[in-house]
C-alpha positions as CSV (number, residue, x, y, z in Angstrom):
1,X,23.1,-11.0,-6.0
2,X,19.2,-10.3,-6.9
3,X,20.0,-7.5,-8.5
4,X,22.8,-8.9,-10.5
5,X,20.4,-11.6,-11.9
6,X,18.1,-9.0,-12.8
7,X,20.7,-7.2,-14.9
8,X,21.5,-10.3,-16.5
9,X,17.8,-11.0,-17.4
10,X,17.3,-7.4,-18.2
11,X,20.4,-7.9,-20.4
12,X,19.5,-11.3,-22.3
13,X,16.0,-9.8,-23.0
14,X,16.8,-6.3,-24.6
15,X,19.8,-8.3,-26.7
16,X,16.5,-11.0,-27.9
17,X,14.5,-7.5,-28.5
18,X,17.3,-6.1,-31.0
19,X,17.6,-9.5,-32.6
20,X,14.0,-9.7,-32.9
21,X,13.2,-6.8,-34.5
22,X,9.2,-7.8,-33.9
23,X,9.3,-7.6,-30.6
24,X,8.2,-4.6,-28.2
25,X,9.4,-3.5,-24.8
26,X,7.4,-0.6,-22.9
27,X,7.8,0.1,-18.6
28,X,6.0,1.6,-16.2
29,X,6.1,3.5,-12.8
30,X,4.2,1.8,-10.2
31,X,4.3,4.3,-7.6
32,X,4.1,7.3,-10.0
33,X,0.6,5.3,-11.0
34,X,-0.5,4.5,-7.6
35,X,0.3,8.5,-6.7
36,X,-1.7,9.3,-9.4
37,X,-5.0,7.4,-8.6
38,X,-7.1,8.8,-6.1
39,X,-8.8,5.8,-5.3
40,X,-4.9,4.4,-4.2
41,X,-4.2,7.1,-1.9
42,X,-7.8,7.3,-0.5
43,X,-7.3,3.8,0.6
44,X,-3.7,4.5,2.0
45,X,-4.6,7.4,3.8
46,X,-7.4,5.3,5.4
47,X,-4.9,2.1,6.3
48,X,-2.3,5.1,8.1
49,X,-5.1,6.1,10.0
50,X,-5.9,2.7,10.9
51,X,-2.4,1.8,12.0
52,X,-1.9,5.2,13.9
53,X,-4.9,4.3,15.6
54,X,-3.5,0.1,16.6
55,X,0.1,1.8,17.5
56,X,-1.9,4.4,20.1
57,X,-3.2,1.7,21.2
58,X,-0.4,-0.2,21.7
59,X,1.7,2.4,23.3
60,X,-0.7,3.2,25.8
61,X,-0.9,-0.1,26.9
62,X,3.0,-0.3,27.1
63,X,3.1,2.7,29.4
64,X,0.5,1.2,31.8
65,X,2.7,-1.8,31.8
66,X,5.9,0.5,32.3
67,X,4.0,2.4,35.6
68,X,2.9,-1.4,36.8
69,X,6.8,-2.0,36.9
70,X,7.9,1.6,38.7
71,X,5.5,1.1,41.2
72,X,6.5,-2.4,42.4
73,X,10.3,-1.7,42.4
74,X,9.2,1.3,44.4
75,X,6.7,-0.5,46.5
76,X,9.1,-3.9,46.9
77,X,10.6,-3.0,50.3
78,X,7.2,-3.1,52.1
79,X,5.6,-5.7,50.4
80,X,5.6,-9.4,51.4
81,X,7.4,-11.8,48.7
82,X,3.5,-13.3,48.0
83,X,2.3,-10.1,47.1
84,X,5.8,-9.2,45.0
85,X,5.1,-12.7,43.1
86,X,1.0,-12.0,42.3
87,X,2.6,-8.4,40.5
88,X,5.0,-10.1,39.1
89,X,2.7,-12.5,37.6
90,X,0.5,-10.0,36.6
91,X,2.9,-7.6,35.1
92,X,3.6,-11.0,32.8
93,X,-0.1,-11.6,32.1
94,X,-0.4,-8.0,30.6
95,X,3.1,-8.5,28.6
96,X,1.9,-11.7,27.1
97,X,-1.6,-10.0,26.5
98,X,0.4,-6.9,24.5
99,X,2.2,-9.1,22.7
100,X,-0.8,-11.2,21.6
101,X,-2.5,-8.0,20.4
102,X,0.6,-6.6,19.0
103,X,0.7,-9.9,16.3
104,X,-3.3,-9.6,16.0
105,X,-2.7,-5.8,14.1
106,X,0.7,-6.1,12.9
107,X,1.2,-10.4,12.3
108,X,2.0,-11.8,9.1
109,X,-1.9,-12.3,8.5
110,X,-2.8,-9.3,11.2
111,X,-5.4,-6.9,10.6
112,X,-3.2,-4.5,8.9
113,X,-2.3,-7.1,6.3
114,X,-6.2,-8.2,5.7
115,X,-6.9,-4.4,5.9
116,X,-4.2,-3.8,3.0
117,X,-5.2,-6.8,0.7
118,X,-9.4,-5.5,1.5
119,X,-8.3,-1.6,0.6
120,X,-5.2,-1.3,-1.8
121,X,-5.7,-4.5,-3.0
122,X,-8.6,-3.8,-5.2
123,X,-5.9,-0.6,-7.1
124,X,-3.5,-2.4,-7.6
125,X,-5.5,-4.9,-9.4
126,X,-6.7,-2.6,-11.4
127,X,-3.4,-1.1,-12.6
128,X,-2.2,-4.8,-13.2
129,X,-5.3,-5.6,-15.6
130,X,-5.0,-1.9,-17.0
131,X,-1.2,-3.1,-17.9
132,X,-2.6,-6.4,-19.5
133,X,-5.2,-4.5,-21.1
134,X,-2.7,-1.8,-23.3
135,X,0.1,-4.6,-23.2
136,X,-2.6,-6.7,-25.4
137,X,-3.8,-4.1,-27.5
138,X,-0.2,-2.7,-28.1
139,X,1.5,-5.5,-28.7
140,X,3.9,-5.2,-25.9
141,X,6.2,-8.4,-25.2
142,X,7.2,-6.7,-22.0
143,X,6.3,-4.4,-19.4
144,X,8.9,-3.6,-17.0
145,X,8.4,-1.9,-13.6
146,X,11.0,0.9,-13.2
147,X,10.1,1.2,-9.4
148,X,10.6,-2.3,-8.8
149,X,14.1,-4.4,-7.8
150,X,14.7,-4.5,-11.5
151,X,17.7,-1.8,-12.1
152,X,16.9,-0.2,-15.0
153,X,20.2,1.0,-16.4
154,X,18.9,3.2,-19.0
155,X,15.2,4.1,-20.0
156,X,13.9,6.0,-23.2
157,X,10.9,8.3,-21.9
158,X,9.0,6.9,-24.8
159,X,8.6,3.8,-24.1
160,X,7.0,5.2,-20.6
161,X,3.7,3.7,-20.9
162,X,2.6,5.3,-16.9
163,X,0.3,7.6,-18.0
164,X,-1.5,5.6,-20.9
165,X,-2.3,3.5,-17.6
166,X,-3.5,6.6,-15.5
167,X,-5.7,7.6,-18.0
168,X,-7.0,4.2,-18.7
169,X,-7.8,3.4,-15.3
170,X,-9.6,7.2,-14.9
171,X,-12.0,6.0,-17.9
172,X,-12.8,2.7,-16.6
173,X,-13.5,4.4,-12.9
174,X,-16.2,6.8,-14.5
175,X,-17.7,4.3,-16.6
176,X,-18.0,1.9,-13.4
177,X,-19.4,5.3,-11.3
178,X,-22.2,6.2,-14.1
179,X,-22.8,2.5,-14.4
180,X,-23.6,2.4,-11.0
181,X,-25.6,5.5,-11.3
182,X,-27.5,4.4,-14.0
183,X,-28.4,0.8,-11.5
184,X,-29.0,3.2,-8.6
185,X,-32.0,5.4,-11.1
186,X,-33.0,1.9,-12.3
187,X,-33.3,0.3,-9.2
188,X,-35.1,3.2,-7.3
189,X,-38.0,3.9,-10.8
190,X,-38.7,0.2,-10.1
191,X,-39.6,-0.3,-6.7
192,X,-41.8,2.9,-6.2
193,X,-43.4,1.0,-3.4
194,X,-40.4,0.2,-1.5
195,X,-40.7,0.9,2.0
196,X,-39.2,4.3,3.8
197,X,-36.0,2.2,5.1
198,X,-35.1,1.3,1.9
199,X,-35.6,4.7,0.1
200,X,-33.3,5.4,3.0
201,X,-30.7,3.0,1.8
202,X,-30.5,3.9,-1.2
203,X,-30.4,7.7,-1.2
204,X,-27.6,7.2,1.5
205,X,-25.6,4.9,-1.7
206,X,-26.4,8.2,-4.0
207,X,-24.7,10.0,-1.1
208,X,-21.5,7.7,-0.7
209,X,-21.0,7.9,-4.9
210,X,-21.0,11.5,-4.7
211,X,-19.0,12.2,-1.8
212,X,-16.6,9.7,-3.5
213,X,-16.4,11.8,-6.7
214,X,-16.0,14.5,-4.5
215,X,-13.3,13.1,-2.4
216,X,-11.8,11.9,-5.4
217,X,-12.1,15.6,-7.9
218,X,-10.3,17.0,-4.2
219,X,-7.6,14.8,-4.2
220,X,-6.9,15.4,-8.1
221,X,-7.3,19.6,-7.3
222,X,-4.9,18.7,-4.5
223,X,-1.8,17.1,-6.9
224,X,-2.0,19.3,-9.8
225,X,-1.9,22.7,-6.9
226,X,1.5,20.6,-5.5
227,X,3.1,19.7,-8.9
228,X,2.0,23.3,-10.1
229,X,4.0,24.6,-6.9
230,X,7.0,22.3,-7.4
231,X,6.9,23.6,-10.9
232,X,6.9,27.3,-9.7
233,X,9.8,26.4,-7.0
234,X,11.8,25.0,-9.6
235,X,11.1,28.3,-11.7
236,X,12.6,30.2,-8.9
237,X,15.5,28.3,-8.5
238,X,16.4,28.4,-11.8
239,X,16.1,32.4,-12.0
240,X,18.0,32.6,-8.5
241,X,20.6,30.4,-10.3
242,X,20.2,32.7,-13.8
243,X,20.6,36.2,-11.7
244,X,23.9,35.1,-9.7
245,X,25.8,33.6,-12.8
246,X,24.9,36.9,-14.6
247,X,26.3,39.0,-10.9
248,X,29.3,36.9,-10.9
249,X,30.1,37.5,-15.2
250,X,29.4,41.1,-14.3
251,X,31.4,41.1,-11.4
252,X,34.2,39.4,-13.4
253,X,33.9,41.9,-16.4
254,X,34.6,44.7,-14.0
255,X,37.7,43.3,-12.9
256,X,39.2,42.6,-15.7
257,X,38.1,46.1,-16.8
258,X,39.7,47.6,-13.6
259,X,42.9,45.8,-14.0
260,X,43.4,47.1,-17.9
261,X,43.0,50.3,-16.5
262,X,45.2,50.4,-13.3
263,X,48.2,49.4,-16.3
């Protein structure tokens, strides 16, 4: 039903676009962007460590609970019903206790979710106000997301606008890290008397922007080596593909050959 009604939008909106000739329609990828931001999958790699971390957690505490209950149904014939119901009771305690800390990491306003909104948050506002940004300049009446729960029955490559937003956001990153260069240079020149603790500080905030640009120049090594293999494996395919139809014609040509002249 959802998607029907996004047909039907989709629909009444490309049929206003062809009898407005003025207007514009682009789309985008969202998670062909986020893949493509450093910064995203940075922040996502640190959230799936986070949660591995919680569900460890989690399960270890499960299995304590599971050997709590083994031993009392193999203790229960030798112990006395008060001692069976003070178990019992605390087997329950440490249920409820799971439970509780289960919904602290994983509730609808758990950790995970204030950990998502403090690390990915920040992207994926940037990729919206990168959209607004081009969508402004361009003229753009809409901006569809292909990766969303809009189907998108056909889409013309050219009116892709995914990478314009890539490379949009990779300027306004490197303008944001030599601005905060330039304020780190500015800030240190004019406190030359600033005590040890603080020349401390702030050559360990040098240290984090570099590693960042680091991080981030690995990450970016990282996809073009994968799409560069994908790009080789597909190669190889293809030849594979190339070298047995040219067998089987030969093999074919043979035959045929051998046939005329067993006649």
């Amino acid at each position: 039903m959802k998607k029907n009604i996004f047909i039907t939008v989709l629909l009444f909106i490309v049929t206003v676009a062809f009898s407005q000739k003025s207007q514009r329609i682009a789309y985008i990828d969202m998670d062909y962007i986020l893949d493509n931001i450093p910064e995203y999958i940075e922040a996502q790699n640190a959230l799936n460590a986070k949660v591995e971390k919680w569900k460890n957690k989690l399960d270890k505490e499960a299995r304590k609970i599971e050997v709590l209950k083994t031993d009392l149904s193999n203790e229960k014939a030798i112990l006395t019903k008060e001692l069976i119901e003070e178990r019992e009771e605390d087997i329950q305690v440490k249920q409820e206790a799971l439970r509780r800390l289960e919904s602290l990491y994983f509730g609808p306003r758990g950790d995970m979710f204030n950990l998502r909104k403090q690390l990915i948050q920040p992207v994926q506002d940037q990729v919206y106000n990168a959209v607004q940004d081009i969508a402004s300049k361009k003229k753009y009446d809409f901006v569809f997301d292909k990766s969303s729960d809009l189907v998108m029955l056909y889409s013309n490559k050219k009116h892709d606008i995914s990478d314009l937003i890539v490379k949009l956001i990779r300027i306004d990153q490197k303008q944001q890290n030599k601005k905060e260069k330039i304020e780190a240079k500015k800030e240190l020149l004019a406190n030359k008397n600033i005590s040890e603790k603080q020349k401390q500080r702030e050559a360990l905030k040098q240290k984090k922007i570099k590693e960042r640009e680091d991080r981030i120049k690995k990450i970016e090594a990282q996809r073009k080596a994968r799409l560069k293999a994908q790009a080789d494996k597909r190669k190889l395919l293809m030849e594979k593909k190339e070298a047995l139809r040219k067998a089987k014609e030969k093999e074919k040509t043979e035959e045929k050959k051998n046939k005329e002249e067993n006649k």
